[in-house]
C-alpha positions as CSV (number, residue, x, y, z in Angstrom):
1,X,0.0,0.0,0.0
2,X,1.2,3.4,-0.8
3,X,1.0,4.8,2.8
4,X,1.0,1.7,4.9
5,X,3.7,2.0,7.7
6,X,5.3,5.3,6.2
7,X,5.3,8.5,8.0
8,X,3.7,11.1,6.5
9,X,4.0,14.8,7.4
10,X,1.2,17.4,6.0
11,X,1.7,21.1,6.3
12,X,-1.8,23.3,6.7
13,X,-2.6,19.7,8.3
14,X,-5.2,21.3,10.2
15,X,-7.5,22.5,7.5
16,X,-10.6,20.9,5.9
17,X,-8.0,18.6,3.6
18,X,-5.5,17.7,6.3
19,X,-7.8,16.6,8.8
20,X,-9.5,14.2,6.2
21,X,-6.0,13.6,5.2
22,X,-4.9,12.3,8.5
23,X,-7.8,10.2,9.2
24,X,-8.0,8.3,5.6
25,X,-3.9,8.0,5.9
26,X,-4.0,6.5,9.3
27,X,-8.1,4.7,9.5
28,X,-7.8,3.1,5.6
29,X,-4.5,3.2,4.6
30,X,-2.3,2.2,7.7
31,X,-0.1,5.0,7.8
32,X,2.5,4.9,11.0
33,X,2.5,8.3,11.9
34,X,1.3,11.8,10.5
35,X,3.0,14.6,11.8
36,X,0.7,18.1,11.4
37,X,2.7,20.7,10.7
38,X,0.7,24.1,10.8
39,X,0.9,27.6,12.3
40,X,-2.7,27.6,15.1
41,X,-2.5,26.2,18.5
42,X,-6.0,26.0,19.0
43,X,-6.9,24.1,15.4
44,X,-4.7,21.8,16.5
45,X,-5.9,21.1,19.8
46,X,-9.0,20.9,18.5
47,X,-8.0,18.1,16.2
48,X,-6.5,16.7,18.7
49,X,-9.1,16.0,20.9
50,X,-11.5,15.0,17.8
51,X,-9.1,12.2,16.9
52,X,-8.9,11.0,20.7
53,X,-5.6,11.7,21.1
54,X,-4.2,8.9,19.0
55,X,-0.7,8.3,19.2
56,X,0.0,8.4,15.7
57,X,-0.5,11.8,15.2
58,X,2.0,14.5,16.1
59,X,1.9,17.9,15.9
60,X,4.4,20.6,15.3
61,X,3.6,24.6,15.8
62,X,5.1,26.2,12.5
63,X,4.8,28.2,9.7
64,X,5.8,27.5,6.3
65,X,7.3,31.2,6.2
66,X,10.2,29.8,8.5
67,X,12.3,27.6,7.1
68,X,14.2,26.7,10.3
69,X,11.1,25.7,11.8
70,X,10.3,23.5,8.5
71,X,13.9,22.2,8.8
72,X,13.5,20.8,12.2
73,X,9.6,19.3,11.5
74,X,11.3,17.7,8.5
75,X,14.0,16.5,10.9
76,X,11.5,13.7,12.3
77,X,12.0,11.5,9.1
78,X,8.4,11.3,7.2
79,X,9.0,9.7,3.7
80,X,5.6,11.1,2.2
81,X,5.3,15.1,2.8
82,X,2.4,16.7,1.3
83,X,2.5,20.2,1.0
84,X,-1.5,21.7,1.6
85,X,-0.4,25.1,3.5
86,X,-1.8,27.9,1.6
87,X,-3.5,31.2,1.9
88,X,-6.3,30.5,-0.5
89,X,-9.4,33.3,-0.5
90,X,-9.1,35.2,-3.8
91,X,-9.9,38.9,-2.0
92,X,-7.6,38.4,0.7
93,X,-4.8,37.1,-1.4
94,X,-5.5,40.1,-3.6
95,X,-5.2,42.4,-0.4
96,X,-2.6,41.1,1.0
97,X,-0.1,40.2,-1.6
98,X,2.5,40.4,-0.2
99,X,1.4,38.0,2.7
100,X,0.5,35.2,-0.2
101,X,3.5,35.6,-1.7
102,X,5.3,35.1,1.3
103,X,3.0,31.8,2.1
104,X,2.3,30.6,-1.4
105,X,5.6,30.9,-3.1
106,X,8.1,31.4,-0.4
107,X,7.1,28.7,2.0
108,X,7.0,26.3,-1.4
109,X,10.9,27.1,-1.7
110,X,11.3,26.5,1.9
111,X,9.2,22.9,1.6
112,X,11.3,22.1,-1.3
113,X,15.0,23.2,0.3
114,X,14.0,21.5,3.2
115,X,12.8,18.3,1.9
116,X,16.2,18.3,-0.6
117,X,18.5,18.4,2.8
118,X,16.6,15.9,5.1
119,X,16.4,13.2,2.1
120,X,12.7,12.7,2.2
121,X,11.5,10.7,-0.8
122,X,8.3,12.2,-2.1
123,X,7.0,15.5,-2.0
124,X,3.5,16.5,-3.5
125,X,2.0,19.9,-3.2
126,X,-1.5,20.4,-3.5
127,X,-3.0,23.4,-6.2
128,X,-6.0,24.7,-8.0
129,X,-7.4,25.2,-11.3
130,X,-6.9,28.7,-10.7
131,X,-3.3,28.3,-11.4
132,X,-3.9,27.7,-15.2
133,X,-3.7,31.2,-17.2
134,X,-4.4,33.1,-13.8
135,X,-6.0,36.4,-13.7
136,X,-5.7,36.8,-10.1
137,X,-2.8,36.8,-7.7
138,X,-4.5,33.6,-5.7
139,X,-3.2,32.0,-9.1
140,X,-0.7,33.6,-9.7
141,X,1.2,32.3,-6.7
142,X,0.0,28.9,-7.2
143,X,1.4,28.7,-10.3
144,X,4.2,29.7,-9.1
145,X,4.4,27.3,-6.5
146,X,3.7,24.4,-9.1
147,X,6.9,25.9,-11.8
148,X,9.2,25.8,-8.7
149,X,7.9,22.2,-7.6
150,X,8.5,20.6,-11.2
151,X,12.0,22.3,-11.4
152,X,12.5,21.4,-7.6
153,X,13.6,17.9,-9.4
154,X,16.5,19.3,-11.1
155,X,18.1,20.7,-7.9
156,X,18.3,16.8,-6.2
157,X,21.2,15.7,-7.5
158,X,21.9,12.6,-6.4
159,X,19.1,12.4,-3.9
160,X,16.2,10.2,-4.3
161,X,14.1,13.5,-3.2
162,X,11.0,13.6,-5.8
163,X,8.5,16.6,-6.2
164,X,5.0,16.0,-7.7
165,X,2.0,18.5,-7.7
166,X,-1.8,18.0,-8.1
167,X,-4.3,19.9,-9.7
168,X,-7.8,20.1,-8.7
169,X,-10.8,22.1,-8.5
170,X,-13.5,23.5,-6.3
171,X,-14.1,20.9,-3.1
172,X,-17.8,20.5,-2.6
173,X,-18.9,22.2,0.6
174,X,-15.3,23.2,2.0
175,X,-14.4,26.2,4.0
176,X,-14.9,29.4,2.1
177,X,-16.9,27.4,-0.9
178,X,-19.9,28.6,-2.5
179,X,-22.4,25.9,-0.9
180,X,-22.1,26.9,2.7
181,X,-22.8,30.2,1.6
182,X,-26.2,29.7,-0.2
183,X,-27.2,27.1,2.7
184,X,-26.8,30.2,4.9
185,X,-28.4,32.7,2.4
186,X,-31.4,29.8,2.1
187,X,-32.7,31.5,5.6
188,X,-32.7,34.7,4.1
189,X,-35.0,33.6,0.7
190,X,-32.6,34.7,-1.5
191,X,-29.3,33.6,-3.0
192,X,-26.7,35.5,-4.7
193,X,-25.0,34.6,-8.0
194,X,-21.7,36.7,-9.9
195,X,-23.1,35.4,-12.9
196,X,-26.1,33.5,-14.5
197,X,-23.4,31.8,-17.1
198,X,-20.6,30.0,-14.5
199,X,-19.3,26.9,-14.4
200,X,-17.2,25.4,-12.0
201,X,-15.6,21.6,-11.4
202,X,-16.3,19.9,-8.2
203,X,-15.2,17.2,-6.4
204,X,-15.9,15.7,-2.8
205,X,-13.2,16.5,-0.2
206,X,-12.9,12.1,0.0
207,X,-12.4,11.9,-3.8
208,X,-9.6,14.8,-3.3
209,X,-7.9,12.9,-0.2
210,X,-8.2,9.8,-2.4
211,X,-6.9,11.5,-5.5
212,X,-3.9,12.9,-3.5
213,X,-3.2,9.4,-2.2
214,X,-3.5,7.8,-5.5
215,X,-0.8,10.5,-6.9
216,X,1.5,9.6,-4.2
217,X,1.5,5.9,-5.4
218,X,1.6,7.0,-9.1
219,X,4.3,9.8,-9.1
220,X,8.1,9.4,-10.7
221,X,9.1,13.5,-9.8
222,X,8.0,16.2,-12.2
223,X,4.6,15.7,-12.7
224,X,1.1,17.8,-12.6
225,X,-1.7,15.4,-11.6
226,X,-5.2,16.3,-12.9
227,X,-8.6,14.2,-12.0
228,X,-11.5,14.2,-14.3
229,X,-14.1,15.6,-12.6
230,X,-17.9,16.7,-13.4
231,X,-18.7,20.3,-13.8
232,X,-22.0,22.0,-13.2
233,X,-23.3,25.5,-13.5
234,X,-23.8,28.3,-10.8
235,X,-27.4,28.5,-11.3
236,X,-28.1,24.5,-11.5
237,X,-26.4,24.4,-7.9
238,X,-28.3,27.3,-6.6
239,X,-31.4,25.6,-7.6
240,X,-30.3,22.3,-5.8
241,X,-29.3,23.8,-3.1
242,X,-32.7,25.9,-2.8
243,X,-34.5,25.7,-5.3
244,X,-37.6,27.5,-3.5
245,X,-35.4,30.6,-2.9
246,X,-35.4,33.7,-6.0
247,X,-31.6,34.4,-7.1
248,X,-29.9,37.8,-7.7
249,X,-27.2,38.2,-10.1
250,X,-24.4,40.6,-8.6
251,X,-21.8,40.8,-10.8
252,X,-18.9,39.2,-11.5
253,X,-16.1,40.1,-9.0
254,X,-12.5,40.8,-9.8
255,X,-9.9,38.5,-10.6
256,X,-13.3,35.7,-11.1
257,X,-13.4,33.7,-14.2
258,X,-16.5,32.9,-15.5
259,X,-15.7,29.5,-16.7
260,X,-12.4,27.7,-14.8
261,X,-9.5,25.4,-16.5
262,X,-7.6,22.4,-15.6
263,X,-5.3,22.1,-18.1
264,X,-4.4,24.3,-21.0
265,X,-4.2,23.2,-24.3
266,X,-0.1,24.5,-24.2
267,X,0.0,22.0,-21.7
268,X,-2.0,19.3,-23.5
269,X,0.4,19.2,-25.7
270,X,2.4,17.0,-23.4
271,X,-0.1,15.3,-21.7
272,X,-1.2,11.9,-21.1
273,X,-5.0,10.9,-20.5
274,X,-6.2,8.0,-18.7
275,X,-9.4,6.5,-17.6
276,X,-10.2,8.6,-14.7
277,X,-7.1,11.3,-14.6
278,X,-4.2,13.6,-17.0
279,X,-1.2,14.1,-16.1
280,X,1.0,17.0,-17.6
281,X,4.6,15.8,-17.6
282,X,7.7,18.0,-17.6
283,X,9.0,19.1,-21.5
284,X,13.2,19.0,-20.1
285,X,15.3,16.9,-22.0
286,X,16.4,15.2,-19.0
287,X,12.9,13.9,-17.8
288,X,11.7,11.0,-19.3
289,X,8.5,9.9,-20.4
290,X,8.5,6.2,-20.8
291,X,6.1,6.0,-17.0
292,X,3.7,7.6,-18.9
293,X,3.2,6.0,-22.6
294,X,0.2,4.0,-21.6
295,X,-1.8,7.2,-21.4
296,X,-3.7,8.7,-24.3
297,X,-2.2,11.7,-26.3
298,X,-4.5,14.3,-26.3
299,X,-6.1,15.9,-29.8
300,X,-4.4,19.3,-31.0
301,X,-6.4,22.4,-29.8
302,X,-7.7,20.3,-26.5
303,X,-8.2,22.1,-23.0
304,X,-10.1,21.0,-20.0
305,X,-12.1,23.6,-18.9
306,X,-15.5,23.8,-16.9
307,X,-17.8,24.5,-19.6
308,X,-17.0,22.0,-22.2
309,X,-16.0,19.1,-20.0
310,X,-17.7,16.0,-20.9
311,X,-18.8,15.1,-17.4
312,X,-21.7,17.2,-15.9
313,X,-23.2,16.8,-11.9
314,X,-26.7,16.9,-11.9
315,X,-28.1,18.4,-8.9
316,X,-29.6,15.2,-7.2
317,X,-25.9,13.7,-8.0
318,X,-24.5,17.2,-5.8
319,X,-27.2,16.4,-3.4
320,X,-25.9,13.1,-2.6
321,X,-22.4,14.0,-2.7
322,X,-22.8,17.3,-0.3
323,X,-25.5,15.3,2.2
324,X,-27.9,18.0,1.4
């Protein structure tokens, strides 16, 4: 098994994906330890108590800002890190930018230096769709993140260190997503929509966990790991969601797409598709290919975006995925 009797350490481990992280890594998948690296005292006391105190999870105070800190967390040995720290909301990242730059692109270096000089194995950093031809700096830094975890192979040497990232899209009834937000507008009798026209991809936070997981297993360094997911309109989820409530359109905001992509058709062009996944594998001469030569080539001119994807959610399908 991929995780079974490894050590695994998850930065942001206290957030809506490391928590399910830790409990499918250590309930399903036998993990030895997980180690919870992240920067709030009382999230992770929290999560401590809601796991019982379980002995095979650890927790380390830190910030992916401080690389010393990092240093000494990845000083504890884990052979798996996954990298899920982020500051994520598109209008704070765009009022603070320097803050998410600091988080996003700087504490990537400092997973990636710090993983290169403790020797762990595998590395894979978790980012969005809004990383592909991003228009705001949310984006923006994530791609950044993702260029610097590719070429992070290159800087290894001799090391067996490996980097691998995955790409994924909205999480279906996260923190900060749009489904708690209409079931709390529901009360009010009126939802709010940017625009009538949106598409987005979702997944379930179990099928992300899972995917993440799966990459772990799959990864040889260098690669972007995308799932194939369904899409579904704004308007069709408003409707599930409360479909006896009117809807007002607002406007779409700044640095909001109305239609979101997984993978560009610049990077389709060395791309591999399979069954239920793509991955986008590195175009340096000193990377090979061969892993990945099962995978379907993809046709010239192809993207995967959210409103011509070729799988759709229906809105008793969300229902049963959300628990609505």
């Amino acid at each position: 098994m991929t995780l079974s009797g490894k050590t695994v350490l998850v930065t942001g481990g206290t957030g809506s994906f490391g928590r399910r992280f830790a409990q499918t890594a250590l309930d399903k998948y036998g993990a030895r330890r997980v180690i919870v690296y992240s920067r709030d005292e009382l999230k992770q006391h929290e999560m401590r108590v809601s796991f019982g105190d379980d002995p095979r999870l650890a927790f380390f105070i830190g910030d992916v800002r401080d690389a010393p800190r990092l240093h000494r967390a990845f000083e504890a040995g884990p052979d798996v890190v996954v990298h899920a720290a982020a500051l994520k909301q598109v209008p704070a990242c765009e009022y603070n930018p320097f803050e998410a730059i600091k988080t996003n692109v700087l504490g990537a270096e400092n997973v990636i230096n710090a993983a290169i000089d403790t020797g762990v194995p595998k590395v894979l950093a978790l980012s969005t769709d809004k990383a592909v031809n991003p228009i705001n700096l949310y984006g923006a830094t994530k791609l950044c993140a993702e260029k610097l975890f590719v070429q992070g192979n290159s800087y290894v040497g001799e090391r067996a260190t490996r980097f691998s990232c995955v790409r994924y899209g909205n999480v279906v009834g996260s923190r900060g997503s749009v489904i708690p937000v209409f079931l709390e507008q529901r009360a009010r009798g009126k939802l709010t929509v940017t625009d009538e026209r949106m598409t987005r991809f979702w997944l379930t936070l179990e099928q992300g966990v899972e995917f993440v997981i799966a990459s772990i297993g799959r990864m040889k360094g260098g690669e972007v790991f995308i799932p194939r997911i369904p899409s579904m309109g704004l308007m069709e989820l408003a409707k599930a969601v409360a479909p006896e409530c009117g809807v007002e359109v607002t406007g779409i905001r700044p640095g909001e797409k109305l239609h979101e992509s997984l993978m560009s058709a610049d990077e389709a062009r060395h791309a591999h598709a399979f069954e239920d996944f793509f991955v986008v594998v590195p175009e340096f001469h000193w990377w090979s290919h061969a892993d990945w030569n099962e995978g379907q080539a993809l046709p010239e001119g192809f993207s995967y975006t959210s409103d011509t994807n070729d799988r759709w959610l229906t809105g008793e399908e969300l229902k049963e995925l959300s628990g609505l």
